[in-house]
Biopython code that builds the backbone (N, CA, C, O; Angstrom):
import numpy as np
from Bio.PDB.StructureBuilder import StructureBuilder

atoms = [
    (1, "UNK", "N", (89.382, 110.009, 165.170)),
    (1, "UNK", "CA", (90.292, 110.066, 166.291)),
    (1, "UNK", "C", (89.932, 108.967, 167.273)),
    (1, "UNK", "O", (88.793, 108.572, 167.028)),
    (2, "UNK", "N", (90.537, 108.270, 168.389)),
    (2, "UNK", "CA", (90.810, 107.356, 169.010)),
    (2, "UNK", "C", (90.592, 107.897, 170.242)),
    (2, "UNK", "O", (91.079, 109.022, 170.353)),
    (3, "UNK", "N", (90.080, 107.521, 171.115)),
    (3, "UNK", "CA", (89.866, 107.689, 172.653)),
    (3, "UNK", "C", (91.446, 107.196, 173.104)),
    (3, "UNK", "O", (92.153, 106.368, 172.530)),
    (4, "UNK", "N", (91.805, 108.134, 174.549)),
    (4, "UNK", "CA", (92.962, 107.892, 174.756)),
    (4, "UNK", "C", (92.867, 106.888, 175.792)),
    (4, "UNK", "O", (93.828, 106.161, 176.041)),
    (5, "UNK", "N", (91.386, 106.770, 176.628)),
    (5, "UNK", "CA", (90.870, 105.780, 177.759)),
    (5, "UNK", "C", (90.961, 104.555, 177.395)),
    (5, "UNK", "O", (91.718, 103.738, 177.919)),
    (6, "UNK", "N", (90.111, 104.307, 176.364)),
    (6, "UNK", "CA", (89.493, 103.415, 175.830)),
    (6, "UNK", "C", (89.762, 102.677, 174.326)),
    (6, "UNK", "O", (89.487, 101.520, 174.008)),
    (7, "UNK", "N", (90.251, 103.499, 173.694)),
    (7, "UNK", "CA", (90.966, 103.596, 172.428)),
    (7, "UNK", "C", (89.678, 103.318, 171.360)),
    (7, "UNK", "O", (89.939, 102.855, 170.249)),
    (8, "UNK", "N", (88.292, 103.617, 171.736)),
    (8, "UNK", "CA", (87.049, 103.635, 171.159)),
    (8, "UNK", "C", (86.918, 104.991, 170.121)),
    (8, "UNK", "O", (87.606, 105.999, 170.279)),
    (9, "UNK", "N", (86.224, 104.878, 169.371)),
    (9, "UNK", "CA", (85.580, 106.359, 168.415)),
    (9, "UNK", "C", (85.728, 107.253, 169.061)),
    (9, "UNK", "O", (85.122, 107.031, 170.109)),
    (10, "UNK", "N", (86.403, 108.628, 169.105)),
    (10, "UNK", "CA", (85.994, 109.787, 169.314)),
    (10, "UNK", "C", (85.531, 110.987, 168.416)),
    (10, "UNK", "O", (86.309, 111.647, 167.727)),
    (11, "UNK", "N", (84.550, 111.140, 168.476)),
    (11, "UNK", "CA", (83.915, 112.212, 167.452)),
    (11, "UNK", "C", (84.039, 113.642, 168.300)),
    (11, "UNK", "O", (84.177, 113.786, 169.515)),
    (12, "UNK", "N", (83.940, 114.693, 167.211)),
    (12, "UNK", "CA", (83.621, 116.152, 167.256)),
    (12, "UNK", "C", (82.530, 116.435, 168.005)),
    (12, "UNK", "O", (81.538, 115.739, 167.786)),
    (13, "UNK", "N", (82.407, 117.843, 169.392)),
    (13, "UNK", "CA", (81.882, 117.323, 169.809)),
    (13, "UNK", "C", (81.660, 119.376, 170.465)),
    (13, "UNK", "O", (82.602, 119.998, 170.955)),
    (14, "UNK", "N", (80.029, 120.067, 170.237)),
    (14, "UNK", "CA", (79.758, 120.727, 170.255)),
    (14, "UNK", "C", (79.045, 121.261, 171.269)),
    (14, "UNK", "O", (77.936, 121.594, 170.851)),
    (15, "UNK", "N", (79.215, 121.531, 172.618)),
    (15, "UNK", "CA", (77.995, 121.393, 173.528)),
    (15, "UNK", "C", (77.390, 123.172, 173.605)),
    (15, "UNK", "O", (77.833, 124.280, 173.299)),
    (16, "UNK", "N", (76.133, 122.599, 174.206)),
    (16, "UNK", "CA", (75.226, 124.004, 174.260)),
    (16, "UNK", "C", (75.398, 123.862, 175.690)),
    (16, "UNK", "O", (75.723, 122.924, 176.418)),
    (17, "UNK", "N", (74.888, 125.813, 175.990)),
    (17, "UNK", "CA", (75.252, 125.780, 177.396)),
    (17, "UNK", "C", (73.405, 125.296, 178.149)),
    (17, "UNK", "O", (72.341, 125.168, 177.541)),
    (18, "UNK", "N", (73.602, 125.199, 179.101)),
    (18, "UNK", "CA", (71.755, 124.314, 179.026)),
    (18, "UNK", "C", (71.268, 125.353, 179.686)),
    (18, "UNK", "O", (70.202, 125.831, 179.301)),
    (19, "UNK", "N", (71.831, 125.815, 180.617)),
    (19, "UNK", "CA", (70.812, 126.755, 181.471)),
    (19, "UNK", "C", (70.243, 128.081, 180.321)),
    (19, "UNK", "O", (69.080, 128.479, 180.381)),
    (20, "UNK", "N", (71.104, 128.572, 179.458)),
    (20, "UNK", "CA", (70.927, 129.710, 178.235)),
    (20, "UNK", "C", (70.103, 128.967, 176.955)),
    (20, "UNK", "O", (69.326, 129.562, 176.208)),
    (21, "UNK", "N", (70.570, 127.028, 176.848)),
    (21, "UNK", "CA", (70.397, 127.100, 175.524)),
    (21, "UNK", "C", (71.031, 127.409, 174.035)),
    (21, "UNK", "O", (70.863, 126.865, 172.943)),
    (22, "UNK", "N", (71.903, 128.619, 174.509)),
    (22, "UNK", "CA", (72.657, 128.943, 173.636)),
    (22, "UNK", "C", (73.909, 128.483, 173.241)),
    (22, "UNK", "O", (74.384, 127.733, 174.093)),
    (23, "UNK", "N", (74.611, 128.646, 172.287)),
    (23, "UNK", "CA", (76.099, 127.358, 171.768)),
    (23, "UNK", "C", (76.583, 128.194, 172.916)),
    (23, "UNK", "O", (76.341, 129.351, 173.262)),
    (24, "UNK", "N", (77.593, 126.925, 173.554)),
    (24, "UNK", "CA", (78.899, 127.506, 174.118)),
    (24, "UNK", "C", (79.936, 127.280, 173.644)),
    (24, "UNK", "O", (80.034, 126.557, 172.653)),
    (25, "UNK", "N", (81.069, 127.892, 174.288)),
    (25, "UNK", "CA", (82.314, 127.974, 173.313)),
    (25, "UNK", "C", (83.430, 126.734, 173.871)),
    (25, "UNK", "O", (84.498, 126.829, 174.474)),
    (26, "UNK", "N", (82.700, 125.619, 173.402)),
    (26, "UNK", "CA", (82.898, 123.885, 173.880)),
    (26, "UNK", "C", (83.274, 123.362, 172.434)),
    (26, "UNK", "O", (82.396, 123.136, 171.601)),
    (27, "UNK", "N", (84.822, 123.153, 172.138)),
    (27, "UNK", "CA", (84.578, 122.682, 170.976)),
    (27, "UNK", "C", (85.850, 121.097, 170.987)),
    (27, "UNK", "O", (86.973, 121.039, 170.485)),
    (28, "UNK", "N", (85.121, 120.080, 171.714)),
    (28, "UNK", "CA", (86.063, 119.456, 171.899)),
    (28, "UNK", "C", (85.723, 117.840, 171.235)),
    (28, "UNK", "O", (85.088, 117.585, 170.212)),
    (29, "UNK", "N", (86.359, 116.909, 172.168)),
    (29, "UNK", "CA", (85.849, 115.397, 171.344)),
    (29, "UNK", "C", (85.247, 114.930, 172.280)),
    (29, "UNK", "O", (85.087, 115.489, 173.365)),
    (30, "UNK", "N", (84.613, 113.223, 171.777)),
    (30, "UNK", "CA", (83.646, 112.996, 173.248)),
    (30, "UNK", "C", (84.045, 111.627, 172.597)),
    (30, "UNK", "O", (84.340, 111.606, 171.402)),
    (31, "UNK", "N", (84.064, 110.273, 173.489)),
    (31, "UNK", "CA", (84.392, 109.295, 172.988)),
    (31, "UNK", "C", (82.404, 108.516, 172.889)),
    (31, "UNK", "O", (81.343, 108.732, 173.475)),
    (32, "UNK", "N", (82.758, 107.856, 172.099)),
    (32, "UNK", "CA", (81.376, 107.143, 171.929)),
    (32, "UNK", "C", (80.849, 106.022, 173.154)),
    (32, "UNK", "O", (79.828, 105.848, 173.819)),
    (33, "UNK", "N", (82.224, 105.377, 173.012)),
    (33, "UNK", "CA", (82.116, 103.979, 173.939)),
    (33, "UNK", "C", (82.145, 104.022, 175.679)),
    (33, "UNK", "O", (81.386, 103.347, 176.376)),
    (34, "UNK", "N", (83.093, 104.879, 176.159)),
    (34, "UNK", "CA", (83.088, 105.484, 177.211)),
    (34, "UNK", "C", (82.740, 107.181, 177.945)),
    (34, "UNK", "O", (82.556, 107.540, 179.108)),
    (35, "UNK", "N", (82.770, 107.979, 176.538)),
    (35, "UNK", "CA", (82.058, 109.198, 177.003)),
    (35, "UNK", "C", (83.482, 110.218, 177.779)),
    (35, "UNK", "O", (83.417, 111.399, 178.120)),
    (36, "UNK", "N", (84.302, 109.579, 177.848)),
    (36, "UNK", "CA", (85.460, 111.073, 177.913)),
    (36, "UNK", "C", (85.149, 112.049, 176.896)),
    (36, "UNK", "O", (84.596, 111.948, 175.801)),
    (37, "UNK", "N", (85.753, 113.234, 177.674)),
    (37, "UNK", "CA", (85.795, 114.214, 176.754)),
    (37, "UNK", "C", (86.924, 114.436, 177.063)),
    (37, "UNK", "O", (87.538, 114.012, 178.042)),
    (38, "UNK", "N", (87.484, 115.549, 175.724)),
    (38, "UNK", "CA", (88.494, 116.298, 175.997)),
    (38, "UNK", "C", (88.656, 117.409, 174.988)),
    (38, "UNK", "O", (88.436, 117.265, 173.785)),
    (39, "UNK", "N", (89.078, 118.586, 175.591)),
    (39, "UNK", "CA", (88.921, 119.937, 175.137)),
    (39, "UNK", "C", (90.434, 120.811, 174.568)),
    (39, "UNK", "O", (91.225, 120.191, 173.857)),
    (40, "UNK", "N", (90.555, 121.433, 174.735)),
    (40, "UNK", "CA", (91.945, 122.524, 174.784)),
    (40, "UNK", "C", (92.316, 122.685, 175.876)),
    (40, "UNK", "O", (93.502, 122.496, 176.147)),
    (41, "UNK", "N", (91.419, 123.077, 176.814)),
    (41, "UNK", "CA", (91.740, 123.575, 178.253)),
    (41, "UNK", "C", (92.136, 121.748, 179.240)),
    (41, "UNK", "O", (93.170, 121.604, 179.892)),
    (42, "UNK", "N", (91.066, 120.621, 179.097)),
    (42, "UNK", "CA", (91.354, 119.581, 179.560)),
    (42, "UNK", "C", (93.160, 119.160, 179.404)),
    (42, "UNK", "O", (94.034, 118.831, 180.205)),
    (43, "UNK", "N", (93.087, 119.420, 177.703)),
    (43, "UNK", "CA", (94.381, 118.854, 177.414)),
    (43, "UNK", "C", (95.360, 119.587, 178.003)),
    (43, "UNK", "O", (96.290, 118.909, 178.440)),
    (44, "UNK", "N", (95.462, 121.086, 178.193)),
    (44, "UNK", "CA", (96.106, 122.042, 178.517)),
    (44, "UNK", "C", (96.870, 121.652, 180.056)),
    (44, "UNK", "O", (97.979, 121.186, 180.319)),
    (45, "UNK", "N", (95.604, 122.121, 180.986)),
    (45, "UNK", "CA", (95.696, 121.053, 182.393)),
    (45, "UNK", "C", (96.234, 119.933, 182.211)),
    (45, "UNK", "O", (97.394, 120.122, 182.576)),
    (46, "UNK", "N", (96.140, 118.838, 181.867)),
    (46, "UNK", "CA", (97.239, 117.238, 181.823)),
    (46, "UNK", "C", (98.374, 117.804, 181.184)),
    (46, "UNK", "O", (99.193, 117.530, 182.061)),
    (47, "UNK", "N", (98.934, 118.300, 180.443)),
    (47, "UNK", "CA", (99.917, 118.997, 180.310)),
    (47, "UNK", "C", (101.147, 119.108, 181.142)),
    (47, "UNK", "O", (102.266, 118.593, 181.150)),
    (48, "UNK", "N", (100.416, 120.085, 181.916)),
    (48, "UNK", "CA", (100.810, 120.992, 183.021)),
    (48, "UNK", "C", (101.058, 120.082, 184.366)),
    (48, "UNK", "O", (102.051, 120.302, 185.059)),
    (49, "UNK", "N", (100.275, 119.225, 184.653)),
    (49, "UNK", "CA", (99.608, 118.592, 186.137)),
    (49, "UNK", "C", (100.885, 117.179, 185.688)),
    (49, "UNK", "O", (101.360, 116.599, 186.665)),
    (50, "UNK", "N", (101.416, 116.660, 184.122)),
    (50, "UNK", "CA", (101.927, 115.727, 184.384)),
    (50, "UNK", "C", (103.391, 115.951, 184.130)),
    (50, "UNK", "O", (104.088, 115.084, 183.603)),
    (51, "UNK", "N", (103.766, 116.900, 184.436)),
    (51, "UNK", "CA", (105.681, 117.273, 184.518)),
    (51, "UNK", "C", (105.836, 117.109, 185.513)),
    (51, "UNK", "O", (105.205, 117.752, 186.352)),
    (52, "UNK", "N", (106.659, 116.264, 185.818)),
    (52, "UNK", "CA", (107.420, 116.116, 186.683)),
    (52, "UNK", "C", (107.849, 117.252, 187.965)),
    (52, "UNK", "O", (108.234, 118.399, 187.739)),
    (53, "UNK", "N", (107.700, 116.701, 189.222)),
    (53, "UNK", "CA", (107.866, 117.879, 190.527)),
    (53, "UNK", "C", (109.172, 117.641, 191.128)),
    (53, "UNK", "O", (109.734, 116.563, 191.321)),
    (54, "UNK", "N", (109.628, 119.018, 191.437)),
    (54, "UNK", "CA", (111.123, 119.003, 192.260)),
    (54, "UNK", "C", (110.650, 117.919, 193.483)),
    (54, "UNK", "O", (109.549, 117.681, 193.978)),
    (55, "UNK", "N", (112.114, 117.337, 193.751)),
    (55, "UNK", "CA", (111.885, 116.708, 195.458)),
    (55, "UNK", "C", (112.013, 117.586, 196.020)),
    (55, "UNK", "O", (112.744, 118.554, 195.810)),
    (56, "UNK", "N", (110.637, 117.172, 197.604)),
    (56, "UNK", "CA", (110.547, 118.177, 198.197)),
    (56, "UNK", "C", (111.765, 117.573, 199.949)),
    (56, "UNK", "O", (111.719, 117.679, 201.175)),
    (57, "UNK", "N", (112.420, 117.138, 199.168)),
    (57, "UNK", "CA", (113.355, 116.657, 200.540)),
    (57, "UNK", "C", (114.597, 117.632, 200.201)),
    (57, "UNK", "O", (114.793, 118.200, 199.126)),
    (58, "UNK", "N", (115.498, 117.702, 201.526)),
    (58, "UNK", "CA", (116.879, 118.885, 201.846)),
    (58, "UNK", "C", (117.695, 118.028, 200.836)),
    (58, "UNK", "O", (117.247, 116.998, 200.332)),
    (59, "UNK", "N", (118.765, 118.470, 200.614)),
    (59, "UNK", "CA", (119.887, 118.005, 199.572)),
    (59, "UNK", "C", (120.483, 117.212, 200.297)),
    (59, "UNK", "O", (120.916, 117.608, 201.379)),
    (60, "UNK", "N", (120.640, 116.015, 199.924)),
    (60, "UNK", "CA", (121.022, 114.689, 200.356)),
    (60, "UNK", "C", (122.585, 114.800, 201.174)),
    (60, "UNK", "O", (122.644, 114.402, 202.337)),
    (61, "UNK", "N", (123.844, 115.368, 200.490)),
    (61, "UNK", "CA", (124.637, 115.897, 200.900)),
    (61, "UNK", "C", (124.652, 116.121, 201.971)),
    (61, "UNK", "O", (125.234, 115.338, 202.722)),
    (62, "UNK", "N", (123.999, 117.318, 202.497)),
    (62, "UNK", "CA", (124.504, 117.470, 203.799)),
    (62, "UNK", "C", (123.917, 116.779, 205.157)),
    (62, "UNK", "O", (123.810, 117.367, 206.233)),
    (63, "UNK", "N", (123.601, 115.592, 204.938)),
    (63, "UNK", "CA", (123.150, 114.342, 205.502)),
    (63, "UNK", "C", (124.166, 113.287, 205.206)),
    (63, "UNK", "O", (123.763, 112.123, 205.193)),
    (64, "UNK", "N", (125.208, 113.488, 205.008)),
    (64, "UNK", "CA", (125.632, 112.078, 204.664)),
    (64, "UNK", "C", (125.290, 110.900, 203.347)),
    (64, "UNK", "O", (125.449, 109.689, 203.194)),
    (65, "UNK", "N", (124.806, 111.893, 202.644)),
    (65, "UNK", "CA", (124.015, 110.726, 201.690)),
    (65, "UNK", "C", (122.445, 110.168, 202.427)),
    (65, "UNK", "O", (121.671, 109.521, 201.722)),
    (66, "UNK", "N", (122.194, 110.399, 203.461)),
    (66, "UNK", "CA", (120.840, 110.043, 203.694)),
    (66, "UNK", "C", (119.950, 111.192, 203.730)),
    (66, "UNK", "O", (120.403, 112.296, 204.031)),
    (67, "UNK", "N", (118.510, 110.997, 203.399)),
    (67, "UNK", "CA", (117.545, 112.042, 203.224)),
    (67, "UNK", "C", (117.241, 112.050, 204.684)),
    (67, "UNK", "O", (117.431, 111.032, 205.349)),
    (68, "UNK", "N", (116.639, 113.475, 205.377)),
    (68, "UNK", "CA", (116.234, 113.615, 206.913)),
    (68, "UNK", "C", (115.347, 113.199, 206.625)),
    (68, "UNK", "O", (114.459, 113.003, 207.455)),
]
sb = StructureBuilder()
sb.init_structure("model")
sb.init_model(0)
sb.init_chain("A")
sb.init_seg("    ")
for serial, (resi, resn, name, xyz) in enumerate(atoms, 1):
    if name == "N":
        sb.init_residue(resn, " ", resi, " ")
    sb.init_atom(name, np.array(xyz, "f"), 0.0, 1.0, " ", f" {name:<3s}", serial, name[0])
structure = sb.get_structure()
């Protein structure tokens, strides 16, 4: 897989939790060259965060065609 930053190696990518030691439930990619990661939940969030937002201005209309 391809880094989406960098367009470098991204490998499989398993992290432990450090303070336990024990696996955590991290099962994402990590790029080699620059070190992004990205997960389910990362990807999930950009998702979400990059649709498009209503304008937050009054309806042009009843202005004349100009925004207040």
């Amino acid at each position: 897989m391809n880094c989406q930053r960098c367009n470098g190696l991204a490998v499989s990518d398993d992290s432990f939790a450090v303070q336990t030691g024990s696996p955590a439930d991290f099962h994402g990619w990590r790029c080699v060259n620059c070190g992004m990661i990205v997960d389910d939940v990362i990807r999930d969030n950009r998702r979400v965060t990059s649709q498009p937002r209503r304008a937050s201005h009054p309806d042009r209309r009843r202005y004349g065609g100009q925004a207040a």
